[in-house]
RODO-2510 file (C-alpha; in nm, 4 decimals, decimal comma):
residues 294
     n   res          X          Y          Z
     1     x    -2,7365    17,9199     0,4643
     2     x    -2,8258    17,9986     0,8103
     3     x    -3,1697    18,1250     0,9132
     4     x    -3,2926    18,4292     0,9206
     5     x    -3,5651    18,6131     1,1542
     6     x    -3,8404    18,6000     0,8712
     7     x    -3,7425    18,2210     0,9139
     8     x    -3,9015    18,1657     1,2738
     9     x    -4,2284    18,2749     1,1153
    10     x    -4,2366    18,0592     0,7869
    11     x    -4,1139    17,7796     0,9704
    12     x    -4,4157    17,8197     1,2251
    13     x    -4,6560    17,8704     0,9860
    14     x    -4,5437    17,6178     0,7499
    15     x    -4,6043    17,3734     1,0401
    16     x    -4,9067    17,4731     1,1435
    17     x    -5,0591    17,4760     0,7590
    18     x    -4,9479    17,1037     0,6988
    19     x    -5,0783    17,0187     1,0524
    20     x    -5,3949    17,1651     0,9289
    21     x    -5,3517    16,9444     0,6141
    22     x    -5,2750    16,6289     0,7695
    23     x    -5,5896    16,5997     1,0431
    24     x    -5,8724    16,7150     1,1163
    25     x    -5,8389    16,5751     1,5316
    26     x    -5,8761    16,9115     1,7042
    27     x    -5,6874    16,6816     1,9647
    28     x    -5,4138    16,6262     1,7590
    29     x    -5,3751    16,9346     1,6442
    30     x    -5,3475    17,0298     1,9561
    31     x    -5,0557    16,8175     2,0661
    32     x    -4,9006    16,8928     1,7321
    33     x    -4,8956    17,2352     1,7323
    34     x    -4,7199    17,1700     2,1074
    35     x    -4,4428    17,0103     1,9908
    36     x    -4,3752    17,2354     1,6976
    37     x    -4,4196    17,5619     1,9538
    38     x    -4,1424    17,3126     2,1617
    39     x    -3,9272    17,2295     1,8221
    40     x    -3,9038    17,5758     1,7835
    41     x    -3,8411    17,7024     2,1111
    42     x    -3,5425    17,4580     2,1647
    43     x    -3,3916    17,4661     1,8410
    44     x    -3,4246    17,8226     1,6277
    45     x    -3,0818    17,9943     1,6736
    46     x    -2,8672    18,1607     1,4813
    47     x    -2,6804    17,8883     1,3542
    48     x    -2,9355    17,6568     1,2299
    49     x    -3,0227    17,5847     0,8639
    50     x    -3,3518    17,6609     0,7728
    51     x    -3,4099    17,3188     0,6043
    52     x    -3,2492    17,1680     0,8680
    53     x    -3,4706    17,2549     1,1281
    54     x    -3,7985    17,1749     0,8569
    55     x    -3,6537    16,8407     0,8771
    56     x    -3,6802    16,7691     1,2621
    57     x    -4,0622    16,9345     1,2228
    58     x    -4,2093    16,8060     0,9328
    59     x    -4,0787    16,4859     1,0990
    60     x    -4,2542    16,5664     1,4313
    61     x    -4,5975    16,6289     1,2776
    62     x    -4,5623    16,3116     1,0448
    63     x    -4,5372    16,0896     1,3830
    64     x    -4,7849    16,2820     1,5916
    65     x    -5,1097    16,2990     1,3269
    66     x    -4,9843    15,9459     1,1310
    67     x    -5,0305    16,1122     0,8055
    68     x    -4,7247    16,0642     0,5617
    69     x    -4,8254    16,3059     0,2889
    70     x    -4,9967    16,6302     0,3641
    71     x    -4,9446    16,7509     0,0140
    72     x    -5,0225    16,4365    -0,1664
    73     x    -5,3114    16,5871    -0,3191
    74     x    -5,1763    16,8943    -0,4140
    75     x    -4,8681    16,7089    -0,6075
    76     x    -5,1203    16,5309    -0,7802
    77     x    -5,2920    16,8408    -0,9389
    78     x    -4,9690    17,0054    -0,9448
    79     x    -4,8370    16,7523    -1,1703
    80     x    -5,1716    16,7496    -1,3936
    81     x    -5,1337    17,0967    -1,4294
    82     x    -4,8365    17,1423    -1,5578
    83     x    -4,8514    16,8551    -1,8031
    84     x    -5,0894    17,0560    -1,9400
    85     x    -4,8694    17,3450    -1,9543
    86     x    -4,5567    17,1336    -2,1121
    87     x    -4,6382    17,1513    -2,4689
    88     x    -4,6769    17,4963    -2,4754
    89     x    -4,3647    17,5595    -2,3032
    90     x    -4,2212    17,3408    -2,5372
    91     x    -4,2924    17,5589    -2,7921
    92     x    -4,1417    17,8520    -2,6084
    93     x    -3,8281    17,6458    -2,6807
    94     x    -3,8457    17,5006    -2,9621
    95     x    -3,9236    17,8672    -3,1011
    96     x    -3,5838    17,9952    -2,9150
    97     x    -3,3184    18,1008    -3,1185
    98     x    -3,0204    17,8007    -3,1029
    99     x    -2,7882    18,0111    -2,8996
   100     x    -3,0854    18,0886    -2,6409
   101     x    -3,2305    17,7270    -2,6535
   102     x    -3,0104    17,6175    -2,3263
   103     x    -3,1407    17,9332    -2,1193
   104     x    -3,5162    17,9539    -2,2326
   105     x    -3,5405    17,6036    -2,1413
   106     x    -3,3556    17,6739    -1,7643
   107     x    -3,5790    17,9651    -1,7447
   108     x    -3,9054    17,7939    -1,7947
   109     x    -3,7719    17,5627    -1,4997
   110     x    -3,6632    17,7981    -1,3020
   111     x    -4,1022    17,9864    -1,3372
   112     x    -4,2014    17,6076    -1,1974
   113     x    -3,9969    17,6831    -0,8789
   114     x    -4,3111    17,8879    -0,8029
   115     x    -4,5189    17,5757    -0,7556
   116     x    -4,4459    17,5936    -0,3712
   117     x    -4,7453    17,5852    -0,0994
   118     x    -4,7553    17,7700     0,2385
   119     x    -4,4725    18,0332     0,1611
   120     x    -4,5810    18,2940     0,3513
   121     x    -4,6992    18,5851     0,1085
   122     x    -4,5945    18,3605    -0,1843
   123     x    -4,7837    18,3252    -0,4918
   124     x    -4,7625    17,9170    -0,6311
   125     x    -5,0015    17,9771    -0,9116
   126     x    -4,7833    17,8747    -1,2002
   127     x    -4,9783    18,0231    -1,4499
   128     x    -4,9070    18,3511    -1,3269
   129     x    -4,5938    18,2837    -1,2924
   130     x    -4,5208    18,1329    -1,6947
   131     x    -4,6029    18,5352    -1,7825
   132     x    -4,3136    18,6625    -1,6361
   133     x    -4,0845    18,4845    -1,8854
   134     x    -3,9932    18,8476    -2,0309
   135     x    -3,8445    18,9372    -1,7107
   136     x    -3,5442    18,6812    -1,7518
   137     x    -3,2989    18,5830    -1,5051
   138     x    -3,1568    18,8466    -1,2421
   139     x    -2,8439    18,6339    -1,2102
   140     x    -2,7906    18,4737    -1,5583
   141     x    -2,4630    18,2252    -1,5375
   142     x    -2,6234    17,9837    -1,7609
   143     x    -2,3956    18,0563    -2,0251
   144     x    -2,1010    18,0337    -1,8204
   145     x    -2,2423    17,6810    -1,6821
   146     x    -2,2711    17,5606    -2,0994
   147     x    -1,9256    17,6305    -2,1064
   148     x    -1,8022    17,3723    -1,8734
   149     x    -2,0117    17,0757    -2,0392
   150     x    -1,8809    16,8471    -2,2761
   151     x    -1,9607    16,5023    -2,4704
   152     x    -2,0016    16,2967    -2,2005
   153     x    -2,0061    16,4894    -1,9305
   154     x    -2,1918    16,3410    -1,6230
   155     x    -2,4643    16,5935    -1,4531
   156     x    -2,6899    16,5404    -1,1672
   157     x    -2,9757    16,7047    -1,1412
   158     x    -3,1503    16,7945    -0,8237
   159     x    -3,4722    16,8157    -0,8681
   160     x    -3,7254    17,0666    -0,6242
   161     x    -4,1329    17,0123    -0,6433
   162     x    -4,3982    16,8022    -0,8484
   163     x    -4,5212    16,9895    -1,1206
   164     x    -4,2067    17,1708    -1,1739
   165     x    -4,0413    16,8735    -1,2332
   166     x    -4,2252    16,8433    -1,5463
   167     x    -4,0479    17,1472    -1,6731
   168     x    -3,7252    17,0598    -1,5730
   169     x    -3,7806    16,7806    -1,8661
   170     x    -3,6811    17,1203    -2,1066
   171     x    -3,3721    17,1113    -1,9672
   172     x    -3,2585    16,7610    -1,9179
   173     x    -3,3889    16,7606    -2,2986
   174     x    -3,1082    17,0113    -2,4025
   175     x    -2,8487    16,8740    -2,1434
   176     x    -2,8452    16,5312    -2,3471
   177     x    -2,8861    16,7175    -2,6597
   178     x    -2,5390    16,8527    -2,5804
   179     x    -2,4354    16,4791    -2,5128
   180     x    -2,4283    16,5021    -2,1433
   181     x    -2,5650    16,1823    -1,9340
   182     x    -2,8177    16,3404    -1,6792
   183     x    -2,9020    16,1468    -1,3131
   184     x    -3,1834    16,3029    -1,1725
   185     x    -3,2401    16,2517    -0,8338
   186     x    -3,5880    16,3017    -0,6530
   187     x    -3,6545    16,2640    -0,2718
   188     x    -3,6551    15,9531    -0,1063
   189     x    -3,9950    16,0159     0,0983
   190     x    -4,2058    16,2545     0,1094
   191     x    -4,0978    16,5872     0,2036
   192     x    -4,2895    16,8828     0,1892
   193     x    -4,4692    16,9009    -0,1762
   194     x    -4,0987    16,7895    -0,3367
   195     x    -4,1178    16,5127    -0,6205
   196     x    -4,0810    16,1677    -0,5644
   197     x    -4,0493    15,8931    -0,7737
   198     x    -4,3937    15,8378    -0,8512
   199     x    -4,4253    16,2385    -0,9812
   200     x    -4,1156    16,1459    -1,2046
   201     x    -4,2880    15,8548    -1,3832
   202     x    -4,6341    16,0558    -1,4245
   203     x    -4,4469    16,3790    -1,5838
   204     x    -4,2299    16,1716    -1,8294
   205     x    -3,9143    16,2557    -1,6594
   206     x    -3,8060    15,8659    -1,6798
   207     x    -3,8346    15,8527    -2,0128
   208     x    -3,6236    16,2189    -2,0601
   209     x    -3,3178    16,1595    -1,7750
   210     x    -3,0581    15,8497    -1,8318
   211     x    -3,1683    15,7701    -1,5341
   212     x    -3,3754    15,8917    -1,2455
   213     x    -3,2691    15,7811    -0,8627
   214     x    -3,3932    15,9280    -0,5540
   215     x    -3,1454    16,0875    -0,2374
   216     x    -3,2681    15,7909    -0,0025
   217     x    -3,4145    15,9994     0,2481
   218     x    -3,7202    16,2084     0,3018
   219     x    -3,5249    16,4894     0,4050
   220     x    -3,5661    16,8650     0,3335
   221     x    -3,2681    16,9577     0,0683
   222     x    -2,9736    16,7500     0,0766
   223     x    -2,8972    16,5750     0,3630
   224     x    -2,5527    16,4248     0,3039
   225     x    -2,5566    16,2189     0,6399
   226     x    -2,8845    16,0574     0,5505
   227     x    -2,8341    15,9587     0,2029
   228     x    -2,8140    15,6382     0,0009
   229     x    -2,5062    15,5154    -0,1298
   230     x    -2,6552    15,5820    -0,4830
   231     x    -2,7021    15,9087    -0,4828
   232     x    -2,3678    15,9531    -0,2807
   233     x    -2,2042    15,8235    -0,5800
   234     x    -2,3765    16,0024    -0,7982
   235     x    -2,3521    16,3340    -0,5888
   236     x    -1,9698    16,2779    -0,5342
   237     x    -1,9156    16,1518    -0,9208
   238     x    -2,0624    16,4381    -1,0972
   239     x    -1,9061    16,6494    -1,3381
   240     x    -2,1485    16,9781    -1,2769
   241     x    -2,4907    16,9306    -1,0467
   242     x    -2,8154    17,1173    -1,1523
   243     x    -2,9714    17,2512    -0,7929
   244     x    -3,2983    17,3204    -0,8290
   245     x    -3,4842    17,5022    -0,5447
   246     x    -3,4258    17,7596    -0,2164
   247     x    -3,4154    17,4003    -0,0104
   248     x    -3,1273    17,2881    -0,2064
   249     x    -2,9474    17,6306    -0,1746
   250     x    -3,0003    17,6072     0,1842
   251     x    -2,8296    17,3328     0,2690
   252     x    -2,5831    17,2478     0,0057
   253     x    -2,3890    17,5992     0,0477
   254     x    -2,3417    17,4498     0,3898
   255     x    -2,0864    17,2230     0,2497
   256     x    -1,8272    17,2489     0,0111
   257     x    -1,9331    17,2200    -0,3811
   258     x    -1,8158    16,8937    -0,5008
   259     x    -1,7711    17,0340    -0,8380
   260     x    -1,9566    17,3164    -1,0197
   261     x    -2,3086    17,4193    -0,9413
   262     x    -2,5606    17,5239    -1,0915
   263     x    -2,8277    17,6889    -0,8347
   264     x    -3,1152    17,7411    -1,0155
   265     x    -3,4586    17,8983    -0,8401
   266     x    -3,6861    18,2261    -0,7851
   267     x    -3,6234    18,3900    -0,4525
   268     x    -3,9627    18,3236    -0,2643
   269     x    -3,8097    18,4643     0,0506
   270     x    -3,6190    18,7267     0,2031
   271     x    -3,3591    18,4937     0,3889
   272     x    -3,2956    18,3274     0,0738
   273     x    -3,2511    18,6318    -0,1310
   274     x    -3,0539    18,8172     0,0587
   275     x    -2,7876    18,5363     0,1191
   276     x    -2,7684    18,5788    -0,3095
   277     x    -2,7924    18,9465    -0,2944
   278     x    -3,0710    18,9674    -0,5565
   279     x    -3,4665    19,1293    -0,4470
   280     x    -3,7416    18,8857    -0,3519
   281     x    -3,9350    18,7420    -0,6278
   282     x    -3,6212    18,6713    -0,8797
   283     x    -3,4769    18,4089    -1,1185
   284     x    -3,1616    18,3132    -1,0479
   285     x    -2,9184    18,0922    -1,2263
   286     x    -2,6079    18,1008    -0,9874
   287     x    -2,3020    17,8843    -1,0801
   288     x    -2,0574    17,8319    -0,8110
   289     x    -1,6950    17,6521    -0,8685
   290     x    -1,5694    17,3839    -0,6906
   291     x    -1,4909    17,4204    -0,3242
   292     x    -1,7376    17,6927    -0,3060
   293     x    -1,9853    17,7475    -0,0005
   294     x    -2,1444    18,0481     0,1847
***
């Protein structure tokens, strides 16, 4: 997905929030806030990836104030929080009825996609959020994804932010329920407020998955130059990938699907949800064949 105007603004902002979050050095805020204004200048076109270009900042601000994590705090909470939510969301499962099981439990993950910080005009309160389960998906391919899995079939799933990966347990859970073996793959470094391996121990989600490996890099999305061999393997050896998150959809419709996809987040943009043609403020379960980009 390439940017969009609305882009030039979130990306700014974005920057300038976690530069706000990573020092307090009026100084070097200063000479942060220069290279971003620089970043930005020199590289927003009409051809660039939003992620992409997230990348080179968040980058850019990580070497200028020396602070790793800007959101390190706010994973940690995030993560508490929604711990906390799990067993009643769990319930909201368990109480599904068998055929709606697979789709309550992708649409509880989808409500954690919320848990997203300097957005402009976006709402991460998660709470919130967990009330809109009535509403349902606006794009709703999950059956159609159910149909392609079998005994054995192997899925990765891409996972999006801490807290919400606590959710996505629900659906891992029902994955190897239907006898699938589920990878999931967290970031290699941090990037943004996305889970890393830590957030994947805290929330259970090694115990859940067959296995839980990370892309190798700290990049926005997926950043197919930049990762490990691991995840390549696992990327490039999958039978259908779970793609959680606008970051994800971003960059992986950039390239062609290695096999079926299952994009699965709310539409906390404009950009975004106008390159799915659905409103702002959505569910969306979007499967996507093999071969398949933007």
């Amino acid at each position: 997905m390439k940017v969009g105007s609305r882009c030039g603004y979130c990306l700014l902002h974005r920057g300038y929030n976690i530069i706000l979050r990573s020092t307090d050095n009026e100084e070097v805020r200063m000479r942060a806030v220069t290279a971003l204004l620089e970043l930005m200048g020199e590289g927003f076109n009409p051809d660039v990836i939003p992620s992409i270009l997230g990348i080179e900042r968040d980058r850019i601000i990580k070497h200028i104030t020396g602070c790793p994590d800007a959101y390190a705090d706010l994973k940690r909470r995030a993560d508490e929080t929604a711990l906390a939510l799990l067993p009643k969301m769990e319930a909201i499962v368990d109480a599904a009825a068998p055929e709606d099981r697979f789709r309550t439990a992708c649409l509880v993950s989808c409500l954690g996609n919320v848990i997203e910080y300097d957005v402009p005009g976006h709402s991460n309160d998660i709470g919130e959020a967990l009330g809109l389960l009535d509403e349902g998906f606006y794009v709703d391919d999950t059956d159609a994804l159910q149909d392609l899995l079998w005994a054995g079939s192997e899925v990765l799933f891409l996972t999006d932010n801490a807290g919400e990966i606590a959710f996505d347990r629900l659906v891992v859970r029902e994955l190897r329920g239907l006898g699938c073996r589920v990878t999931v793959a967290v970031k290699g470094g941090p990037s943004l407020n996305d889970a890393l391996m830590e957030d994947a121990v805290v929330v259970g989600m090694t115990e859940e998955a067959d296995e839980v490996i990370t892309t190798g890099t700290d990049a926005i999305g997926v950043k197919l130059d930049e990762s490990s061999e691991e995840f390549l393997d696992a990327f490039h050896g999958a039978d259908v990938i779970f793609s959680k998150g606008m970051a994800n959809w971003e960059t992986l419709t950039e390239v062609p699907a290695p096999c079926p996809i299952l994009f699965l987040f709310r539409t906390k943009c404009e950009p975004v949800a106008r390159s799915v043609g659905v409103p702002v403020d959505k569910c969306v379960a979007k499967l996507v064949p093999e071969g398949w980009r933007l």
